[in-house]
C-alpha positions as CSV (number, residue, x, y, z in Angstrom):
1,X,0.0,0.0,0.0
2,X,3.2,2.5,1.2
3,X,4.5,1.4,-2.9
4,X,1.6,2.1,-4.4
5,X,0.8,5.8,-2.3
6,X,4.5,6.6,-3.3
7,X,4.0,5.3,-7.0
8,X,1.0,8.0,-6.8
9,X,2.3,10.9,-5.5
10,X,5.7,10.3,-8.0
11,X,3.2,10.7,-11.0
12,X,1.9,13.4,-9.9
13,X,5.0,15.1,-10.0
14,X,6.0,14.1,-12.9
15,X,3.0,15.2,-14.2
16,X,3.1,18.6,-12.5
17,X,6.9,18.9,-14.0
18,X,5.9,18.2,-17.3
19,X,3.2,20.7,-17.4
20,X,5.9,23.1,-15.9
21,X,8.1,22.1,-18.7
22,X,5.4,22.6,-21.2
23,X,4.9,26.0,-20.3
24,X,8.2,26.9,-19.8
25,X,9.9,25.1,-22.7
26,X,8.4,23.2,-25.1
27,X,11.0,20.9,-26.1
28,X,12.5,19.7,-22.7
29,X,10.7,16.4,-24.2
30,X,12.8,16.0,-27.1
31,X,15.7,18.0,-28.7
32,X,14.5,17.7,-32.2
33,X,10.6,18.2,-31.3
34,X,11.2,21.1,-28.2
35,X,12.8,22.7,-31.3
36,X,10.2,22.6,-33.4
37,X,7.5,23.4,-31.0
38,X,9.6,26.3,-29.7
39,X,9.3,27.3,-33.9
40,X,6.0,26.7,-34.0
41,X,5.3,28.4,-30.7
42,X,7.1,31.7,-31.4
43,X,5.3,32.1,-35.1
44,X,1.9,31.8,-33.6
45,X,3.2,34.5,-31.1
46,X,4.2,36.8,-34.0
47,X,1.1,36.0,-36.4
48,X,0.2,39.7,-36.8
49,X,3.5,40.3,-36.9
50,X,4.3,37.7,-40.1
51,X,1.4,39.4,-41.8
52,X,2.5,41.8,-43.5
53,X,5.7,39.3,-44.6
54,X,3.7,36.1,-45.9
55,X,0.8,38.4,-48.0
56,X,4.4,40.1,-49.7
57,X,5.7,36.5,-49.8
58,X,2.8,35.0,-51.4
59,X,2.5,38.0,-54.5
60,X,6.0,37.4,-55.2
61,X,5.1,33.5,-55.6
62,X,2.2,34.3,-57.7
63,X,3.9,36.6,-59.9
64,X,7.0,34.4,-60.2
65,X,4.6,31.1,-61.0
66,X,2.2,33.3,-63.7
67,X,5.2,34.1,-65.8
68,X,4.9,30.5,-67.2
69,X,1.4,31.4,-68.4
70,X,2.9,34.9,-69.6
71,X,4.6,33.2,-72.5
72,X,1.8,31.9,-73.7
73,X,-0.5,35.0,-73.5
74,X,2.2,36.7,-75.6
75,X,1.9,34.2,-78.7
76,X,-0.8,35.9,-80.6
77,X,0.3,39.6,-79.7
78,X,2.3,41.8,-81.5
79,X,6.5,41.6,-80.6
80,X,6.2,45.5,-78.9
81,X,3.1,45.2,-76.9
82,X,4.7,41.3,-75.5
83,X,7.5,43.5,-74.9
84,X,6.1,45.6,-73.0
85,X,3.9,43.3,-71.2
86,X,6.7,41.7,-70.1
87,X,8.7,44.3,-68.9
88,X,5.9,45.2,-67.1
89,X,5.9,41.5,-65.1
90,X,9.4,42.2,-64.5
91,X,8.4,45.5,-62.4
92,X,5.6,43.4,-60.7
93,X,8.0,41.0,-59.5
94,X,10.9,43.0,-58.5
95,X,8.9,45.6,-56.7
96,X,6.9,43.1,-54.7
97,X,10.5,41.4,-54.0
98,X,11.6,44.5,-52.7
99,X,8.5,45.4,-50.7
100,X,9.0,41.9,-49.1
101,X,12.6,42.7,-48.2
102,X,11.4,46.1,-46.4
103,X,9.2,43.9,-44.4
104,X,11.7,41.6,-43.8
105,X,14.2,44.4,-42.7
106,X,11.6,46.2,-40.4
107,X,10.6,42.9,-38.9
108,X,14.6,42.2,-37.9
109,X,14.7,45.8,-36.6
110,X,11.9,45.1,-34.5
111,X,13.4,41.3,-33.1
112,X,16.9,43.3,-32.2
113,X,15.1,45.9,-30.0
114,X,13.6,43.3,-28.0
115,X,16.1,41.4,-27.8
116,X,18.5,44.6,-26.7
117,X,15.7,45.5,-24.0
118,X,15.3,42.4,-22.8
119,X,19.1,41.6,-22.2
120,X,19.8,45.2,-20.5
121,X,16.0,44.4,-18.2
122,X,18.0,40.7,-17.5
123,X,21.3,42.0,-16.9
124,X,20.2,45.7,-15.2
125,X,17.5,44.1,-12.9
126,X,19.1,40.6,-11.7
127,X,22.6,39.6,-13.4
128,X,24.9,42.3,-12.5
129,X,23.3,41.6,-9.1
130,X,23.7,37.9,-8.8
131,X,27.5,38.2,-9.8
132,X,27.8,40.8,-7.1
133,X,26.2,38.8,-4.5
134,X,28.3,35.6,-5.2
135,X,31.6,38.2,-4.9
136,X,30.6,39.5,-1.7
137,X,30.0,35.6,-0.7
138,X,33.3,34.9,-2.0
139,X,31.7,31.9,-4.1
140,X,34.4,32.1,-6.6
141,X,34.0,31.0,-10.2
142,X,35.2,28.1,-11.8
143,X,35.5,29.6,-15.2
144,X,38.6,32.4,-14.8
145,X,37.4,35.3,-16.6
146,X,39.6,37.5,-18.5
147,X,38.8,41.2,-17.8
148,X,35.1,42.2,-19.7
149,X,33.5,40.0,-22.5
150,X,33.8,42.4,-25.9
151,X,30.7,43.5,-27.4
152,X,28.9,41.0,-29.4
153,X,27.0,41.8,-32.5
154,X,24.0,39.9,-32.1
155,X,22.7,39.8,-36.1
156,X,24.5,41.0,-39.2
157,X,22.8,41.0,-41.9
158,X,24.2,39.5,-45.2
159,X,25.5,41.7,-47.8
160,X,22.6,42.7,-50.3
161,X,22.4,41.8,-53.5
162,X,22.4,44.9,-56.1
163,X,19.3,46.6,-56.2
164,X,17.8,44.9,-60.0
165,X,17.0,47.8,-62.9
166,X,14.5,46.9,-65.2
167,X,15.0,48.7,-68.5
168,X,12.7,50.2,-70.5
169,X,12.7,49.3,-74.5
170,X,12.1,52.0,-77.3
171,X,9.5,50.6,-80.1
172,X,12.9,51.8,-83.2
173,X,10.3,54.0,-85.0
174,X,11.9,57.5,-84.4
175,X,15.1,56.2,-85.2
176,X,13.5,53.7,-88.0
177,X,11.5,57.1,-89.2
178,X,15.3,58.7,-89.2
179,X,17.2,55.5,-91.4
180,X,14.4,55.7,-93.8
181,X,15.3,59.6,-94.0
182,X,18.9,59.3,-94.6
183,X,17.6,55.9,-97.3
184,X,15.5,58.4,-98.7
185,X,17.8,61.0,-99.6
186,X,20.0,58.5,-100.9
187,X,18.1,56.5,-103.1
188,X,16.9,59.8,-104.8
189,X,20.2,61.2,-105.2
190,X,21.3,58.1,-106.9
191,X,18.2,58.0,-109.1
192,X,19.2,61.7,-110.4
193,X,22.9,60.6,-110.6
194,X,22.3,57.4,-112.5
195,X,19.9,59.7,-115.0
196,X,22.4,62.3,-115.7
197,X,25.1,59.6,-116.6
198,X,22.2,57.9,-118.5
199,X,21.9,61.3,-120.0
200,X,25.1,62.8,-120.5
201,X,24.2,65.7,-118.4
202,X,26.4,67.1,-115.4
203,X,24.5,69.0,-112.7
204,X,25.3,71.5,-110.8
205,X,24.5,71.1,-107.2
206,X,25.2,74.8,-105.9
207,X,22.2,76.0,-107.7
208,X,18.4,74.6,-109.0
209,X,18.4,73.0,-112.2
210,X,16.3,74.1,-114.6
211,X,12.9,72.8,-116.0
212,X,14.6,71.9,-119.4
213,X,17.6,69.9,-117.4
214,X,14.6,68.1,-114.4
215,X,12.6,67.2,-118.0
216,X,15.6,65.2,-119.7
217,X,17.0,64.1,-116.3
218,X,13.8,62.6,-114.9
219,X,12.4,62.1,-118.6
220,X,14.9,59.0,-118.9
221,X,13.0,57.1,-116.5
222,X,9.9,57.3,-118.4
223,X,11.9,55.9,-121.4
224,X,12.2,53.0,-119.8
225,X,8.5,51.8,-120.1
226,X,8.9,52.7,-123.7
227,X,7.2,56.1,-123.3
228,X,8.5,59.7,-124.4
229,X,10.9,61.9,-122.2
230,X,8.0,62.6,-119.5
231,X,9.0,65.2,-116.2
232,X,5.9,63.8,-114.3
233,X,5.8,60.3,-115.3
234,X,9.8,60.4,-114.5
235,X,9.5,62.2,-111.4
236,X,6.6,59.8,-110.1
237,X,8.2,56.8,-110.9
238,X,11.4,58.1,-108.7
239,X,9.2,59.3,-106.2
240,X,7.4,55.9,-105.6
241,X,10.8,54.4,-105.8
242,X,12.0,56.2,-103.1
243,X,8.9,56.1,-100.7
244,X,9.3,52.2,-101.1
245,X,12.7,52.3,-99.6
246,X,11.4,54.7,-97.2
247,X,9.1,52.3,-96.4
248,X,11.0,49.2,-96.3
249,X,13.8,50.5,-94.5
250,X,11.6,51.5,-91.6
251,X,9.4,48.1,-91.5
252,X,12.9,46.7,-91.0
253,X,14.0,48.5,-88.0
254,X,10.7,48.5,-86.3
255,X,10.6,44.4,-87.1
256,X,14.0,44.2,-86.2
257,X,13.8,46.3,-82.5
258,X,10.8,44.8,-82.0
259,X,12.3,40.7,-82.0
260,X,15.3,42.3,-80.4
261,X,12.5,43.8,-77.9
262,X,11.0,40.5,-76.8
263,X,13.9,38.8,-76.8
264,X,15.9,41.3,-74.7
265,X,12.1,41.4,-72.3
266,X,11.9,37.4,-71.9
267,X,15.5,37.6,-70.8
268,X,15.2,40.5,-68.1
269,X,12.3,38.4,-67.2
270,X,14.1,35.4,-66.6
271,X,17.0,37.4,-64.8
272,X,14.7,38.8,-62.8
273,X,12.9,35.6,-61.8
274,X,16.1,34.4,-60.5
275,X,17.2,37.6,-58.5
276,X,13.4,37.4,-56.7
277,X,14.5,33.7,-55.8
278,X,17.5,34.7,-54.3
279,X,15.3,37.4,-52.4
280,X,12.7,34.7,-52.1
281,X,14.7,33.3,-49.0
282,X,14.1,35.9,-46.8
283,X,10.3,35.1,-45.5
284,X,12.4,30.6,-44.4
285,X,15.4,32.8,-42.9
286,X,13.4,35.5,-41.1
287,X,11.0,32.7,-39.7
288,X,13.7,30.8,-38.4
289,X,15.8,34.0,-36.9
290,X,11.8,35.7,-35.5
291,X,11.8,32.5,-33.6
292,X,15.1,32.1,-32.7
293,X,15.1,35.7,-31.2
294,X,11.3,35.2,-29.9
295,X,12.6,32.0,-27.8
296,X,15.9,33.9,-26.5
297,X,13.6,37.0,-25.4
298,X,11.1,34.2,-23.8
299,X,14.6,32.8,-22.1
300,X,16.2,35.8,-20.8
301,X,13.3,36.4,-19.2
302,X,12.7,33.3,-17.6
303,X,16.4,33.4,-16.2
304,X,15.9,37.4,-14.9
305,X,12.7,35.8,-12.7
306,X,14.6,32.8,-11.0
307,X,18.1,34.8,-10.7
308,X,15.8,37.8,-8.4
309,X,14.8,34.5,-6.5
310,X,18.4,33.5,-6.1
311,X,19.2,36.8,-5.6
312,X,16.6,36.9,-2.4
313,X,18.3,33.7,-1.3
314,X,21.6,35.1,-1.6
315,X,20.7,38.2,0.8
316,X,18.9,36.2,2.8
317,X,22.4,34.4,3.2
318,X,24.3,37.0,4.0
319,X,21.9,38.6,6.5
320,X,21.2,35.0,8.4
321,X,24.9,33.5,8.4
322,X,26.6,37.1,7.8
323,X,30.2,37.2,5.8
324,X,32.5,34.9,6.2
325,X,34.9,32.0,4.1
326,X,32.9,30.9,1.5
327,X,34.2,27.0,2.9
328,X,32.0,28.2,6.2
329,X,28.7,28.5,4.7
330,X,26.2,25.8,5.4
331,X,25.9,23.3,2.3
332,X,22.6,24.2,1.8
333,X,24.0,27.7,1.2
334,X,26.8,26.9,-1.0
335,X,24.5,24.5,-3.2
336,X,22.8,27.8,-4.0
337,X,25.5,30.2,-4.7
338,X,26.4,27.3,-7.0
339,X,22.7,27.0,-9.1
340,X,23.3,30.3,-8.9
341,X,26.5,30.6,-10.9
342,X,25.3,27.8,-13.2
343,X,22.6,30.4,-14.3
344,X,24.5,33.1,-14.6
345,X,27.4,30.9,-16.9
346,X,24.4,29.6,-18.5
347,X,23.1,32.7,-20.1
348,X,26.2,35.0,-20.3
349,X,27.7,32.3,-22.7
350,X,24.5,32.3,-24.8
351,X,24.9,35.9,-24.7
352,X,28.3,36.6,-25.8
353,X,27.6,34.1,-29.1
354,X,26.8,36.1,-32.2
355,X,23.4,34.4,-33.6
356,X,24.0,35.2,-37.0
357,X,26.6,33.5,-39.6
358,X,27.7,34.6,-42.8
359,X,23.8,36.2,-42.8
360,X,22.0,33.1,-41.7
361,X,21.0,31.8,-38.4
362,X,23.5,30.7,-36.8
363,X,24.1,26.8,-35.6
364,X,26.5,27.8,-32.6
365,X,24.0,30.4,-31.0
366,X,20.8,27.9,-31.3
367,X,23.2,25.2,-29.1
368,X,24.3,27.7,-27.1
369,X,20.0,28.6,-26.2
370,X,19.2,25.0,-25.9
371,X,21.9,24.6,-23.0
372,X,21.2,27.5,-21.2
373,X,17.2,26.5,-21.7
374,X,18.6,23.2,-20.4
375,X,20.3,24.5,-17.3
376,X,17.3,26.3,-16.5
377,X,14.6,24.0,-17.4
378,X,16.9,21.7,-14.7
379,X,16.3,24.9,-12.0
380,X,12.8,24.6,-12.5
381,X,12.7,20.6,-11.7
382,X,14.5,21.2,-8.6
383,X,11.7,23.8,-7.4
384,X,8.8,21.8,-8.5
């Protein structure tokens, strides 16, 4: 009966530790798990927050997976206007890329200040205390510190990638409208110059020619359809001659910008579609960091509440027992000066690790929280 009574009241504890746990720390269960849960735990915390983030997140996605259906929209237009469609997808997905990464920024910004407020609350309110409670107790501390720890820099982003330009495209026709000038001018000064040879006739080009001189000059081409020397007929049949080139030579440039156009617009396109993936990884990272920073906040101030206990304890030490060798202190005493230091070791060294590396979350600093978590999740099952 005495076995089964202390069988009882042992699951109940373990029970009531468990809960504790739960609430504390989610993954004191598990490593792998606790971790996830803490993740899970800290984004359902920031929902509001992540908002703004996942509705930028989701237009890039959509903008970035339409541009497969883009292609085929521009098969029945015309070269320019599928040009132009495209570059204007391009803006689409590069703007909304860069909204995201304001978000992103803004939502880091915000992570760091409470993350700086929370360490100077732990350290200002409890910490600095604790270290100088355990000095005036003469508890000295196994790790020999070397003067002050240097400033850490908690996050550092990784260097940005070049903002992306989309270019604008020109549709060729002023400068198609200018070539078919300059074709113009010479194709009708070769006309004349091929007539006066034709001719025998040498102009001179500092004054106007005469009607008699335009007649036989412009009259040869009418010859050539078998007619008699004709000024109008000749000068029309230059004329058209000339407008043709005019025209072709400016259906060619416009036809040629425009395929230089699309092709020039589907590339931007794709260029841009890879610099918005490379952006795209900012929503995965800036979950992984809000939660990492979330859970550190959640920590620090778990450990500021049970270091003011031990800090109570701590006076209550020195005004019961007074000062004296640290070796004369009842046990009881000593065993907390000790929990004591193993929380304060616990979070400075989580402290002092930078959590970022080489722009990412960093492995080091997400070890360094699960021991400290650890170390105080082990606090809390001596209490309870």
């Amino acid at each position: 009966m005495r076995a089964e009574e202390e069988k009882a009241v042992e699951q109940a504890v373990s029970e009531e530790t468990t809960a504790v746990e739960e609430a504390v720390h989610p993954e004191a269960a598990a490593e792998t798990e606790g971790s996830e849960e803490s993740v899970e735990a800290a984004e359902e915390g920031n929902e509001n927050t992540f908002e703004a983030v996942s509705q930028e997140s989701d237009n890039t996605s959509e903008a970035t997976l339409d541009d497969s259906d883009v292609l085929a929209e521009i098969d029945g237009m015309k070269k320019n206007d599928a040009a132009q469609m495209l570059i204007e997808k391009t803006k689409h997905i590069v703007n909304d890329a860069e909204k995201q990464m304001e978000v992103c920024k803004l939502l880091l910004e915000e992570d760091l200040k409470g993350y700086s407020d929370a360490k100077k609350a732990l350290e200002e309110e409890a910490l600095n205390e604790s270290e100088e409670l355990l000095t005036v107790l003469g508890f000295e501390n196994v790790e020999d510190e070397d003067g002050e720890r240097e400033e850490v820099v908690v996050f550092e982003r990784k260097e940005e990638l070049p903002p992306f330009v989309v270019k604008e495209v020109s549709s060729g026709k002023f400068t198609g409208f200018l070539m078919a000038l300059i074709a113009g001018f010479l194709t009708f000064a070769g006309m004349v110059y091929v007539a006066t040879e034709k001719v025998g006739i040498t102009l001179d080009v500092t004054k106007m020619p005469d009607a008699a001189t335009a007649k036989e000059v412009f009259g040869w081409y009418a010859t050539l359809f078998g007619g008699k020397l004709d000024l109008f007929l000749g000068g029309a049949f230059v004329g058209i001659v000339t407008l043709l080139v005019m025209w072709a030579v400016y259906a060619i440039r416009v036809s040629t910008k425009a395929s230089s156009n699309l092709a020039f617009a589907k590339q931007q396109l794709s260029d841009a579609e890879a610099y918005v993936k490379q952006k795209g990884n900012c929503k995965e990272e800036m979950d992984k960091v809000d939660a990492h920073m979330q859970d550190a906040i959640s920590t620090m101030k778990s450990f500021q509440v049970l270091l003011h206990e031990q800090n109570a304890k701590l006076k209550r030490i020195m005004h019961i027992e007074g000062h004296k060798e640290n070796s004369e202190y009842h046990d009881k005493s000593r065993e907390e000066m000790r929990h004591t230091r193993i929380l304060i070791d616990a979070i400075k060294e989580f402290m002092s690790i930078p959590m970022s590396e080489e722009g990412k979350l960093s492995g080091k600093s997400t070890l360094f929280l699960h021991s400290a978590k650890s170390k105080l999740q082990k606090m809390i099952d001596r209490l309870y």
